[in-house]
N, C-alpha and C positions, 0 to 999 in steps of 0.2 A: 478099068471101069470105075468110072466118080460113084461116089453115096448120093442117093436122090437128095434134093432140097426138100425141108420139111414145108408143110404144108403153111402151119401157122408157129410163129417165130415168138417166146416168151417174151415177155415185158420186161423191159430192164428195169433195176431195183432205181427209186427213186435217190435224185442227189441230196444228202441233208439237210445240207446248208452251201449256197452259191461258193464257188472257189475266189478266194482273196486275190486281193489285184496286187504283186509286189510290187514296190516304185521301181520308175522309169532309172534305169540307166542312165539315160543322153537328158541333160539339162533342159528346162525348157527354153532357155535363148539361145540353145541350136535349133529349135524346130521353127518358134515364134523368132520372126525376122523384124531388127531393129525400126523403131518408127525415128520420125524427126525430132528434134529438140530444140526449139530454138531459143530458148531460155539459156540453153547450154553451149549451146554454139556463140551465141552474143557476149558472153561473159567469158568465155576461153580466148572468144579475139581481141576483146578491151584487153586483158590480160597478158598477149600475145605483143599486140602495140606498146603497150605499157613495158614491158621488157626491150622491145626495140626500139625505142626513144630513148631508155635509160643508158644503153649503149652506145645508141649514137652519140647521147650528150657527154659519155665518158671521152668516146674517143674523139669528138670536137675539143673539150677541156685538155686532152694530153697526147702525149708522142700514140699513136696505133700502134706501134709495135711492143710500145710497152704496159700499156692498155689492154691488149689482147691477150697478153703473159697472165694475166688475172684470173686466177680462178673463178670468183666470184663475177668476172665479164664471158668468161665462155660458158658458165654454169646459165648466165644470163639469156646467150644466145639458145640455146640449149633451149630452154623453155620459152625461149620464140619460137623456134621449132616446132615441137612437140603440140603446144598450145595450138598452133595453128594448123597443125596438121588434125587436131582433136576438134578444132572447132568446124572444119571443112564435113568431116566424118559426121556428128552432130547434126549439122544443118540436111547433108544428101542421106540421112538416114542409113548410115555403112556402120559398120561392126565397128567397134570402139580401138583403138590399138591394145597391144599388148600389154597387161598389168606391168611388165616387167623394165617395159619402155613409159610408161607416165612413171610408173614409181621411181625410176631413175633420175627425171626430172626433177619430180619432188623430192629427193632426199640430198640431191645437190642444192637445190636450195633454200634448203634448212641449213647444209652445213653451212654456207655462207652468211646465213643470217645470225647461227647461232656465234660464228670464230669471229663475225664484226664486232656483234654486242658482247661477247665475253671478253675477247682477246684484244679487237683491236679501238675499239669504239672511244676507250680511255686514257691509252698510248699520251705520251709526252716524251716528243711535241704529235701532235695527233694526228691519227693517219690521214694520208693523204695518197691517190692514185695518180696523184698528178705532179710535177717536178716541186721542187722545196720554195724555189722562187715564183710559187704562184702568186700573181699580183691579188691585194685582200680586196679589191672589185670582183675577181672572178672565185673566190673561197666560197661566198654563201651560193653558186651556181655547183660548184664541186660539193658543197655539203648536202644540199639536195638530190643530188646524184648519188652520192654514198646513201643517204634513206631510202632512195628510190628504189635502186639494187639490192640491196641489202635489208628493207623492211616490207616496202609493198610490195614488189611483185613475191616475195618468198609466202609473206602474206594472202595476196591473192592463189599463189598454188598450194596452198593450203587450205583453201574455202573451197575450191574446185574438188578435192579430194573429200573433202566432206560432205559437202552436201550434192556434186554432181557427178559423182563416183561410185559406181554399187560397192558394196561391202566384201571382204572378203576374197580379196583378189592377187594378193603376195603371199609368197611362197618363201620360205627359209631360207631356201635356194636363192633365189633372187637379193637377199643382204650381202651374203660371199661376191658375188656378178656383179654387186654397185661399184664392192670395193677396188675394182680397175681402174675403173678409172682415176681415181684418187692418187692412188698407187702409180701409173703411169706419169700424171700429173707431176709428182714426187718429183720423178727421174728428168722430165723436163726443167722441172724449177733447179736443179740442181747444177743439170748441165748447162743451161740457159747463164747461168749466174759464173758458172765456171769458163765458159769461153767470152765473156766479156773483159773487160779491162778491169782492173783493179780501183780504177779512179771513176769509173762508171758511176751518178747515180743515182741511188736504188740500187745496188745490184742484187740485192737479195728484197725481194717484196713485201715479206714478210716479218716484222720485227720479232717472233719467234722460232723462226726457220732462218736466222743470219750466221750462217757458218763466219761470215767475217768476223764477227762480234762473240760468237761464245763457242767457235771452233765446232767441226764435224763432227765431233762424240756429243757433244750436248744438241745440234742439232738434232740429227740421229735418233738422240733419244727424244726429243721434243716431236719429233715426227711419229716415234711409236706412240706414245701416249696418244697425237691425238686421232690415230689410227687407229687405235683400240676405243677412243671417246666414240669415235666415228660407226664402228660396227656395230655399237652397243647403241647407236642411235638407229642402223638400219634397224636391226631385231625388234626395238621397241615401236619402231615402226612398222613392222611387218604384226606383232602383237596386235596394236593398237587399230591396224585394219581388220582384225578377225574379231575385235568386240565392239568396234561401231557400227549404230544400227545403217540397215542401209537408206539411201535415201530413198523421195519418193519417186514412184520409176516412171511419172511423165517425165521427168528433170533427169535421169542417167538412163 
């Protein structure tokens, strides 16, 4: 047998003060779905073309297959890639790619710009991607191609990361994960060079990394060094995205 219900039910004690809202868990750009941008998208595809003209005009200027051997020429397609996969995204209003996939981009084409202008820009006799007997009609068409590769477009994926890129988007993580490709790169340049002819040349692309010229232990070491330049440029890049503000978000 149940206890009766009482008749009249006491008033509960008044709340003091409303209960605080803790923040959200989930981001708001999972809930709020991306709009269009076509500020952003027009400027990833000039970008985009601008990298794939510069390679075309590499490999018009020299042998393709040893044109392609180029860091600095696959770093290039790379961000034709990417760019155009970013600018498609952009324009149909879709989720941006992976920080882990644009920053990849961008940090190969910093190194390329930073190892031209430091390392190779002042070489003697001066670098060239294209055979020794290049005729001096076609030099100022290769010298343009080398700025173009090697200054603009690294430049233009750097304005894209500033100002049409939200802030805040690399992980520490993501510096170790650049470094593969580099590292693989390595092992191609190496074996690349090693199954050629002796009288090949170019056989080594690099006038820093020329095992013929200063032997595999100095190579070796020339490659650590600038594999440790190299990380120390992801990290500062990964830094340096966690203290820029972000842009404004019609524009990312």
């Amino acid at each position: 047998m149940t206890a009766p219900i009482p008749r009249d039910i006491p008033d509960l004690p008044a709340v003091p003060c409303p209960p605080l809202l803790l923040p959200a868990p989930v981001p708001a750009t999972a809930v709020v779905g991306p709009t269009r941008r076509p500020l952003a998208a027009a400027f990833r595809l000039l970008t985009a073309v601008a990298a794939a003209a510069t390679v075309a005009l590499e490999l018009l200027l020299g042998t393709p297959t040893r044109t392609l051997s180029y860091f600095s020429v696959q770093a290039g397609i790379l961000v034709f890639v990417i760019m155009l996969m970013s600018a498609t995204r952009a324009w149909r209003a879709r989720r941006p790619l992976p920080a882990s996939v644009t920053g990849a981009a961008l940090f190969y084409a910093l190194i390329t710009a930073l190892a031209y202008h430091l390392l190779l820009a002042h070489t003697t006799p001066p670098f060239s991607m294209t055979d020794a007997t290049t005729p001096p009609a076609r030099w100022h068409a290769q010298w343009a191609a080398l700025q173009l590769l090697h200054t603009a477009v690294p430049a233009a994926a750097v304005l894209d990361w500033l100002l049409l890129t939200p802030a805040a988007r690399f992980r520490l993580r993501h510096a170790a994960t650049w470094l593969l490709y580099p590292l693989a790169y390595l092992v191609f340049y190496l074996a690349r060079a090693a199954s050629l002819p002796p009288s090949t040349p170019a056989r080594y692309l690099y006038p820093f990394l020329d095992a013929a010229a200063h032997g595999y232990r100095s190579t070796l070491a020339n490659a650590l060094l600038v594999g440790l330049a190299v990380y120390a440029l992801a990290v500062l890049l990964v830094a340096l995205d966690h203290t820029r503000p972000t842009p404004n978000r019609h524009l990312v």
